[in-house]
C-alpha positions in Angstrom: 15.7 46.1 23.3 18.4 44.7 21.6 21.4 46.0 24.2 20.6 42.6 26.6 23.1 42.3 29.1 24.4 39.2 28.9 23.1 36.8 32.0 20.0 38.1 32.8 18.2 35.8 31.8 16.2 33.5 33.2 14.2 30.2 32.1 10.6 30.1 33.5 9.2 26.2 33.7 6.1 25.9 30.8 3.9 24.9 34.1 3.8 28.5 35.3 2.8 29.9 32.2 -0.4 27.4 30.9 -3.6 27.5 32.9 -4.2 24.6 35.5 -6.4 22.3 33.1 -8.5 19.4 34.6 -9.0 16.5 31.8 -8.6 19.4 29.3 -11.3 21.7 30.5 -10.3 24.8 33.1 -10.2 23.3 36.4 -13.3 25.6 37.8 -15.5 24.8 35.0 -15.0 21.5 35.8 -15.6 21.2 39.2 -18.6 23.5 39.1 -19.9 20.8 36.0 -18.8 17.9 37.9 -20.7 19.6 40.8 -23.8 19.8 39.5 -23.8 16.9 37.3 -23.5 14.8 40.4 -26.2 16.8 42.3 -28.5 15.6 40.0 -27.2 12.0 39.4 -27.3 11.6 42.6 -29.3 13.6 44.6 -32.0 13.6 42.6 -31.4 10.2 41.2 -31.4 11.4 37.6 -28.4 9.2 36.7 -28.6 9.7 32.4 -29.5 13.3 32.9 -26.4 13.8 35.5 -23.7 11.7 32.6 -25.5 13.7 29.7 -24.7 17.2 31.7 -21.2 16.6 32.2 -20.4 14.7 29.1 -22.1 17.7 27.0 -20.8 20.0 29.5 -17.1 18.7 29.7 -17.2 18.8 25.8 -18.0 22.4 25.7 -15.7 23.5 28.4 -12.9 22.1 26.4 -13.9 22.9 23.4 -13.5 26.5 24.5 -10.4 26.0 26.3 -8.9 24.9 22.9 -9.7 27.9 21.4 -9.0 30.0 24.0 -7.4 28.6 27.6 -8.6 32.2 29.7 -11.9 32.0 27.9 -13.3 31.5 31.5 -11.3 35.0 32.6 -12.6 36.9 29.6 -16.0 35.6 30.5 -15.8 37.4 33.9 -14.7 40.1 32.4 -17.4 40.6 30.1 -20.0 40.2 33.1 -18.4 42.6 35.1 -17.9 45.0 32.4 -20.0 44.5 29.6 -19.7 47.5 27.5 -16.2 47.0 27.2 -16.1 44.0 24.9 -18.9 45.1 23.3 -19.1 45.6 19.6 
């Protein structure tokens, strides 16, 4: 790998490379959390339940993200395999 030919290379914007975040948390995670904590703030007029849900749930979405930003794809992963990450 060291015989590069000079000129091929090429630079690639950071953007395409990091997962889309939303407020820090992986933008599914918090749509689906924002989802439901509005379902039940609103629909069921549970308003400190529905800010508690998406505040703890926010947390721990970005929590994870830190650690890992694909956490979400290696989840999917594991569900759909399960033996494969298995110990």
């Amino acid at each position: 790998m060291d015989d590069l030919v000079p000129g091929f290379t090429a630079p690639v914007h950071r953007a395409l490379t990091e997962p889309i975040l939303l407020g820090g948390a992986p933008r599914s995670v918090a749509i689906l959390n924002g989802t439901l904590a509005a379902a039940l703030g609103l629909g069921l007029r549970l308003w400190l339940v529905g800010i508690a849900l998406w505040a703890i749930g926010h947390l721990a979405a970005v929590w994870a993200a830190r650690r890992d930003p694909l956490f979400v794809e290696v989840v999917r992963r594991h569900l759909r395999i399960p033996a494969h990450l298995g110990i």
